[in-house]
C-alpha positions as CSV (number, residue, x, y, z in Angstrom):
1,X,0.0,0.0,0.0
2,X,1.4,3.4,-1.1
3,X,1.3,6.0,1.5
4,X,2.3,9.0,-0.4
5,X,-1.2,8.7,-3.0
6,X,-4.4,8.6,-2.0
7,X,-7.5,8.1,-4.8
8,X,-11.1,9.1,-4.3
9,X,-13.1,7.6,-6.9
10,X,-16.2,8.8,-7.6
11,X,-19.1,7.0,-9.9
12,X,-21.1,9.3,-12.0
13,X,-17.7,12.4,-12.3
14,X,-15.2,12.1,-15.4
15,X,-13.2,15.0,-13.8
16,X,-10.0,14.3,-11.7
17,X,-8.4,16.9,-10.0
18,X,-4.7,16.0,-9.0
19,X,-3.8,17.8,-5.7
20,X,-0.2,18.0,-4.3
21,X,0.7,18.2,-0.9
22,X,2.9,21.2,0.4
23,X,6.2,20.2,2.6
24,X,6.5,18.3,5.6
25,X,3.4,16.9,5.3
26,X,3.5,13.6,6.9
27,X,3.3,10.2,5.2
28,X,-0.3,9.5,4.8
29,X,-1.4,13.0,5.1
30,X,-2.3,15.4,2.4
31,X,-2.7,19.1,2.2
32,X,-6.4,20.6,1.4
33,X,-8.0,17.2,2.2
34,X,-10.6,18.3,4.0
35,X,-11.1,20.8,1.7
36,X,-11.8,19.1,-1.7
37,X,-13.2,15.7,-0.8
38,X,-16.2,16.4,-1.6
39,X,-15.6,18.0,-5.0
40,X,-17.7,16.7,-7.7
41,X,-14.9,14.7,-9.4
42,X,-12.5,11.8,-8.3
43,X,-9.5,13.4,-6.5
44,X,-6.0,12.0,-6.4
45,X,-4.0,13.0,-3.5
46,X,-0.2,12.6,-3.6
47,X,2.5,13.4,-1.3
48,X,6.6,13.6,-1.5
49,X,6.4,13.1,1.8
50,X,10.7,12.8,1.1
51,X,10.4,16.8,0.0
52,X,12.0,15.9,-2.8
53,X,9.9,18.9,-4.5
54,X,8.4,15.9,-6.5
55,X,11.7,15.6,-8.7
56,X,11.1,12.3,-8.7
57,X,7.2,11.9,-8.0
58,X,6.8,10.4,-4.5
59,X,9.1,8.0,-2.5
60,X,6.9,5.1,-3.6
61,X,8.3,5.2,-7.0
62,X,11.8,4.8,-8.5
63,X,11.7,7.8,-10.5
64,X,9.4,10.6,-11.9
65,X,8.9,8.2,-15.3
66,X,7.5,5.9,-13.2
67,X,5.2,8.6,-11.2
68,X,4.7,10.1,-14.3
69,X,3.2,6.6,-15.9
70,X,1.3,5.6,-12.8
71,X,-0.7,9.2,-12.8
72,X,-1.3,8.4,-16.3
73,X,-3.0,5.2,-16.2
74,X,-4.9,6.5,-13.0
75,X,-6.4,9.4,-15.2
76,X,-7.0,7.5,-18.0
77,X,-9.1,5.2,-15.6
78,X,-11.0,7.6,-14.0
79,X,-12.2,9.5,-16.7
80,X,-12.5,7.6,-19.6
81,X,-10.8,10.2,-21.9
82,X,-14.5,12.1,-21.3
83,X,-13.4,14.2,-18.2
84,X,-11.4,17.0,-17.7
85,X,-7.9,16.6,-15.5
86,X,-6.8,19.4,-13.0
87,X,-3.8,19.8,-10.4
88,X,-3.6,22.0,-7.8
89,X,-1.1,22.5,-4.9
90,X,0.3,25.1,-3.0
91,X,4.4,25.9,-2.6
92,X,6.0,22.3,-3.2
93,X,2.9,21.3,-4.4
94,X,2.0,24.5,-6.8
95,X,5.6,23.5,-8.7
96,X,4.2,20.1,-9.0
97,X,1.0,21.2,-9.9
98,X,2.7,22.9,-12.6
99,X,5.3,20.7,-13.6
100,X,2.8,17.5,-13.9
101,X,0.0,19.8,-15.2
102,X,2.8,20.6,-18.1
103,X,3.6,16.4,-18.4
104,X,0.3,15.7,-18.2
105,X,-1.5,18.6,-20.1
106,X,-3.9,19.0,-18.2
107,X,-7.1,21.3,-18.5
108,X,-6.5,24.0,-15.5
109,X,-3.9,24.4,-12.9
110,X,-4.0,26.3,-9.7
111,X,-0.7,27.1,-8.1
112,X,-0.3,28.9,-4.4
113,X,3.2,30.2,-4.3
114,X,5.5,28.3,-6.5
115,X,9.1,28.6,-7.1
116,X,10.1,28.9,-10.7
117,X,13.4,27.1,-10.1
118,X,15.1,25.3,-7.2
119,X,16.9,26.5,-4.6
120,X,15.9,30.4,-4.7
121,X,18.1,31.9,-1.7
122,X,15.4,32.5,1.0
123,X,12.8,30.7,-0.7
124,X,11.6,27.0,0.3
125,X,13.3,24.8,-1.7
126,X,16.8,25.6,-0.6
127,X,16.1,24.0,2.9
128,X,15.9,20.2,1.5
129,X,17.9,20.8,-1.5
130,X,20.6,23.3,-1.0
131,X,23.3,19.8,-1.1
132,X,21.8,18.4,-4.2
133,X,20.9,21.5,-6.5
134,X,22.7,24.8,-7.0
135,X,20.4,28.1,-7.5
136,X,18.4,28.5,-10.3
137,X,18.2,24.4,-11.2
138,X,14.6,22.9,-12.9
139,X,13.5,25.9,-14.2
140,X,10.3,25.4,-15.0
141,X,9.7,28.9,-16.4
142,X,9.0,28.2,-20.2
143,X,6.7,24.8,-19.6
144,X,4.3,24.1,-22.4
145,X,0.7,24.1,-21.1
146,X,-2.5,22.7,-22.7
147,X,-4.4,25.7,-22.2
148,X,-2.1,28.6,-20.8
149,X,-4.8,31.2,-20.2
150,X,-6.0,28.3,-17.5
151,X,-3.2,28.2,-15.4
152,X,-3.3,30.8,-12.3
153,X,-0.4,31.5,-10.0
154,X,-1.4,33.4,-6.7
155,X,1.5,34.6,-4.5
156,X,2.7,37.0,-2.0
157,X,4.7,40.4,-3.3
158,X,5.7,40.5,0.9
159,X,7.1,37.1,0.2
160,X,10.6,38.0,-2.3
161,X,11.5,35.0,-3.8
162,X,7.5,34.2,-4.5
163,X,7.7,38.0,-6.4
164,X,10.6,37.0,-8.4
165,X,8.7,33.9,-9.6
166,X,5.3,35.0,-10.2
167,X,7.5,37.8,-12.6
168,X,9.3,35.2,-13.9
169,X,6.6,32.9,-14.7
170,X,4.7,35.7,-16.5
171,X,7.2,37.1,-18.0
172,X,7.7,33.5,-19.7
173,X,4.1,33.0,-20.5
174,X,2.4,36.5,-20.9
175,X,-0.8,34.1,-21.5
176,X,-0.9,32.5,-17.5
177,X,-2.7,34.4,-15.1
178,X,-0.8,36.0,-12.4
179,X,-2.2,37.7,-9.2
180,X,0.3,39.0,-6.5
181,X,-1.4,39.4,-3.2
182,X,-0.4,43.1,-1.6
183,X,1.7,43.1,1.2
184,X,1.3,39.0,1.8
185,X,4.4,36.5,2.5
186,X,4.3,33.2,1.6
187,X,0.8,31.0,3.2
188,X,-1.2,32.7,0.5
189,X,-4.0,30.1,1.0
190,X,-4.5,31.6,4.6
191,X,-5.2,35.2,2.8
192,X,-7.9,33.3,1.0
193,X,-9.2,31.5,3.3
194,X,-10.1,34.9,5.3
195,X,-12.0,36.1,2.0
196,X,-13.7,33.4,1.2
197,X,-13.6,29.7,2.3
198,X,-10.6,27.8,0.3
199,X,-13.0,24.9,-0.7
200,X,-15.5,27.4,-2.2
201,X,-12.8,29.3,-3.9
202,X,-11.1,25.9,-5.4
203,X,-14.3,24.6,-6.5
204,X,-15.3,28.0,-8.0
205,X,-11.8,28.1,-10.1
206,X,-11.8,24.5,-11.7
207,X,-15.6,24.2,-12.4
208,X,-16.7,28.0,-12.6
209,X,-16.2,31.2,-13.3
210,X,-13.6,32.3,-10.9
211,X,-12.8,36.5,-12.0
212,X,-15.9,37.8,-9.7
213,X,-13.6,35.9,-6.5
214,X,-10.8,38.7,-6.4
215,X,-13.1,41.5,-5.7
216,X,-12.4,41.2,-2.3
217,X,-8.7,40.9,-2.8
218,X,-5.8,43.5,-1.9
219,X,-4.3,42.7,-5.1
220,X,-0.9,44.4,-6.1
221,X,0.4,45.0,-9.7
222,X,2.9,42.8,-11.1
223,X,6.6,44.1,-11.6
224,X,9.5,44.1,-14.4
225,X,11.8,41.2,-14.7
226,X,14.4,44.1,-14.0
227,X,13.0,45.1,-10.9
228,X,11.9,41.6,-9.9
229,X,15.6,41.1,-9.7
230,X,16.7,44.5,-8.7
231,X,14.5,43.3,-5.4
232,X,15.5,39.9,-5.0
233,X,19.4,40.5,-4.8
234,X,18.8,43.4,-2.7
235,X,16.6,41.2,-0.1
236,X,19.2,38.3,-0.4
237,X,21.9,41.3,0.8
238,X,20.4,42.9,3.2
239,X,18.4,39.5,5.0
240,X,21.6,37.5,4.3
241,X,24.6,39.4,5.5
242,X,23.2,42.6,6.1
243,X,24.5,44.5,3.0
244,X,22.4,47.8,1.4
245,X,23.1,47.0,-2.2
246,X,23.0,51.1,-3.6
247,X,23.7,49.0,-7.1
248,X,19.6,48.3,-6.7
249,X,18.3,52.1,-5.9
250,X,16.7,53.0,-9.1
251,X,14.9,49.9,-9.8
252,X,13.8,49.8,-5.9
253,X,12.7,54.0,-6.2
254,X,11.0,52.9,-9.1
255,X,9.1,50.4,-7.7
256,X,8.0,52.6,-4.7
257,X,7.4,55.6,-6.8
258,X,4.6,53.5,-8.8
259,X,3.3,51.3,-6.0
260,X,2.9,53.3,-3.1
261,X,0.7,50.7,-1.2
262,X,3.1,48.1,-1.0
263,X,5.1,48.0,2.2
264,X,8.4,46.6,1.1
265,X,10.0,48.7,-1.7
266,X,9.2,51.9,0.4
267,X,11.1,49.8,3.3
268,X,13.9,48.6,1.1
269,X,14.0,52.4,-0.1
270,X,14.2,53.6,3.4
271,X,17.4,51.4,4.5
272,X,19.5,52.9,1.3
273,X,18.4,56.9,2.5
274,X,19.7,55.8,5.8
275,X,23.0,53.9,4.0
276,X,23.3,57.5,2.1
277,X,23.0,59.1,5.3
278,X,20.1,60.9,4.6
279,X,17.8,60.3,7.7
280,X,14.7,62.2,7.0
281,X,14.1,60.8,3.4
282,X,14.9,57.4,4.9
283,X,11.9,58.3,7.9
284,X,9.4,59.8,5.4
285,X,9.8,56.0,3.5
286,X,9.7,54.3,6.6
287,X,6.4,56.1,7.4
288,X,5.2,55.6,3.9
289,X,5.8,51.5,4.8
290,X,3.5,51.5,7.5
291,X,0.5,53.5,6.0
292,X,1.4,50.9,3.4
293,X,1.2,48.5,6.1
294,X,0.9,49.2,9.7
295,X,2.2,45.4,10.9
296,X,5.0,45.8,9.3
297,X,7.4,45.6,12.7
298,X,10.9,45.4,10.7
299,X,9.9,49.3,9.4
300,X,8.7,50.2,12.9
301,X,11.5,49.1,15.0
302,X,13.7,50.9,12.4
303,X,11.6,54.0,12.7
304,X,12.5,53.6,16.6
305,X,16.1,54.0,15.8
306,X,15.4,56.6,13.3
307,X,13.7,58.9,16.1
308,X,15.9,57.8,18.9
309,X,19.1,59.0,16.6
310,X,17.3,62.2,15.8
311,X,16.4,62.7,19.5
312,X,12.8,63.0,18.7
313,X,12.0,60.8,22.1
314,X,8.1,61.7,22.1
315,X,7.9,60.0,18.5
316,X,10.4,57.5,19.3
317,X,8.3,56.3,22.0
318,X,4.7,56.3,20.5
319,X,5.9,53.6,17.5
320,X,7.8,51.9,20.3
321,X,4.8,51.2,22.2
322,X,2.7,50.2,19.1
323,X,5.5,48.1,18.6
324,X,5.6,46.5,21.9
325,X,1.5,46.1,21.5
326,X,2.2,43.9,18.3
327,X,5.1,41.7,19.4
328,X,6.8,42.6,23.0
329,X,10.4,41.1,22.5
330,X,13.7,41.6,24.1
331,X,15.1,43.4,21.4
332,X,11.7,46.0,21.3
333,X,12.5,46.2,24.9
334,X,16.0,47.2,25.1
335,X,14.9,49.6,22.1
336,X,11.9,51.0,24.8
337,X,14.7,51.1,27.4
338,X,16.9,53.0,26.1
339,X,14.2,55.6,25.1
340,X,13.0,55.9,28.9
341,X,16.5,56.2,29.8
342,X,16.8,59.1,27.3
343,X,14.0,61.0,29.0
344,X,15.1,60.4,32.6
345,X,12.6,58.1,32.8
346,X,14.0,55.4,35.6
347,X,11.0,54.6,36.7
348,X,9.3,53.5,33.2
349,X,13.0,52.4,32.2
350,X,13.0,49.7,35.4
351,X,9.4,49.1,34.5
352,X,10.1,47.5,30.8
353,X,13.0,45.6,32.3
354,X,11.2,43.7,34.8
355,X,8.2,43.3,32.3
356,X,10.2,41.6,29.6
357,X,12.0,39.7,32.1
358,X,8.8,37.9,32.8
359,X,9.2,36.4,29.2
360,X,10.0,32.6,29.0
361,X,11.9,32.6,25.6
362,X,14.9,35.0,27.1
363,X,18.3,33.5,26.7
364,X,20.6,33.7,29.7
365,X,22.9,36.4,28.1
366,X,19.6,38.2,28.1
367,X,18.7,37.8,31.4
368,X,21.8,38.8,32.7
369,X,22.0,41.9,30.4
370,X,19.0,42.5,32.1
371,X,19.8,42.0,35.5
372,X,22.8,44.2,35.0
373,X,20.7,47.1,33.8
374,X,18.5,46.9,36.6
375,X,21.5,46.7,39.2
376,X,22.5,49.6,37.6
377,X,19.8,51.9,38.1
378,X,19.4,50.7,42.1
């Protein structure tokens, strides 16, 4: 008995809808089960329960020729070559669904967040593959598709490496439908699912009309290969060793200039002002992120900073304490700390200490940072 595929057949449907699970889903489990079993087709649920991104189907078969073979005949079977054939998956799974849609030439594919090649830095793949695969393996950016108008790609702009793809992936294929969710990362199935139930929206997709579902949507225009990359190496700078790539400004301002409402180019733009050394153009963008925005902590903390430098302590302290009400850490702590002690403030100053030594996730370097702060200050 196979463990990684799971078939639903159903008398009196020709359709099949092929769904593939995301990552680290666990052997005999499958992503959106609950959510499509009662679809009007059969369903065949499969799982690289390995997270072998489906390279080589599932750990039940040799290799994807195999997979590839076995998914035929199952098709075949189920719908008699009367029914229609979708996949459907979400990160892992949305490059499966899109790879196998491709083999398979299928009649619709819905894709959550895929990666147009392996091993994106930052992106998903790179986790289980980073020893096998160098960056940029499997493209799957110029895949043939039955019906190209039919395939839609839903991703996150928040989420960098998801951005680059979606660009990619229309760039490749102006004909496949791309929507970027504004300000989202990576889970864009959770976005959804706050809209309008995941089950309703899937079954809407494959057997309706699906345009009228977006309505609703915080939907952000897509971007230029250019400036896809532009963003992407900055990101990979600055989240990987802390570099401000200048190299990048023009593409970033760009960016910003055109799309006001989304958070992360006005951030991006805000980190090279400060890198130029100009402080109130870099606040102005910072402020710009979280109208964009408003949970956008990485902006607000820098904001902090930005205030603290510039010694305006009032403003300094009311995005601290916003800060503190979305996500009270060690690090907003010392930042609300060293604002109190700024004012004269002991009293507030020993206040935040003892609060955020109450935490249970502190490290002992932390706890004694704190300890000596307090012993300080009598």
């Amino acid at each position: 008995m196979m463990e990684s595929i799971k078939i639903l057949e159903k008398s009196g449907y020709d359709d099949v809808v092929i769904v593939f699970s995301a990552r680290k889903q666990d052997k005999g489990k499958f992503t959106f089960y609950k959510q499509v079993i009662d679809f009007p087709a059969s369903i065949i649920f499969v799982n690289d329960y390995g997270t072998e991104w489906y390279l080589k189907g599932t750990p039940d078969f040799q290799c994807s020729i195999e997979f590839i073979n076995y998914l035929n005949a199952e098709v075949h079977k189920l719908t008699q070559g009367r029914g229609k054939v979708f996949t459907f998956g979400s990160s892992m799974g949305a490059y499966a669904a899109l790879v196998y849609g491709s083999i398979l030439q299928v009649d619709k594919i819905l894709a959550f967040g895929p990666e147009v090649e392996l091993c994106i830095p930052l992106g998903r793949s790179i986790e289980s593959l980073k020893n096998k695969f160098s960056e940029g393996a499997c493209n799957i950016a110029n895949l043939h598709y039955k019906h190209p108008d039919n395939v839609l790609i839903i991703s996150g702009n928040n989420d960098i490496p998801d951005l680059y793809s979606a660009t990619i992936f229309k760039e490749s294929n102006s004909k496949i439908d791309v929507k970027l969710i504004n300000n989202y990362t990576h889970v864009v199935a959770k976005y959804i699912q706050e809209k309008i139930p995941i089950k309703d929206f899937v079954l809407q997709y494959f057997f309706g009309s699906y345009e009228n579902l977006f309505k609703t949507f915080n939907l952000a225009s897509l971007v230029t290969k250019e400036q896809a990359i532009s963003i992407k190496k900055f990101n990979e700078a600055f989240t990987i060793n802390k570099r401000i790539l200048l190299s990048e400004k023009e593409n970033i301002l760009q960016v910003a200039t055109l799309q006001k409402n989304w958070s992360m180019p006005q951030y991006y733009m805000a980190l090279i002002y400060e890198k130029e050394n100009n402080i109130d153009l870099s606040i102005q963008y910072l402020v710009n992120s979280l109208s964009a925005q408003k949970n956008l902590n990485r902006a607000r903390f820098k904001l902090v900073q930005l205030y603290l430098k510039s010694n305006l302590l009032d403003k300094a302290l009311e995005e601290a304490t916003i800060l503190k009400g979305y996500n009270f850490t060690y690090s907003v702590a010392m930042l609300l700390a060293e604002i109190y002690l700024k004012r004269e403030d002991i009293s507030s100053y020993k206040e935040v200490l003892v609060e955020i030594r109450k935490a249970s996730t502190l490290k002992e370097k932390e706890l004694e940072s704190i300890d000596r702060k307090l012993l300080e200050v009598g």
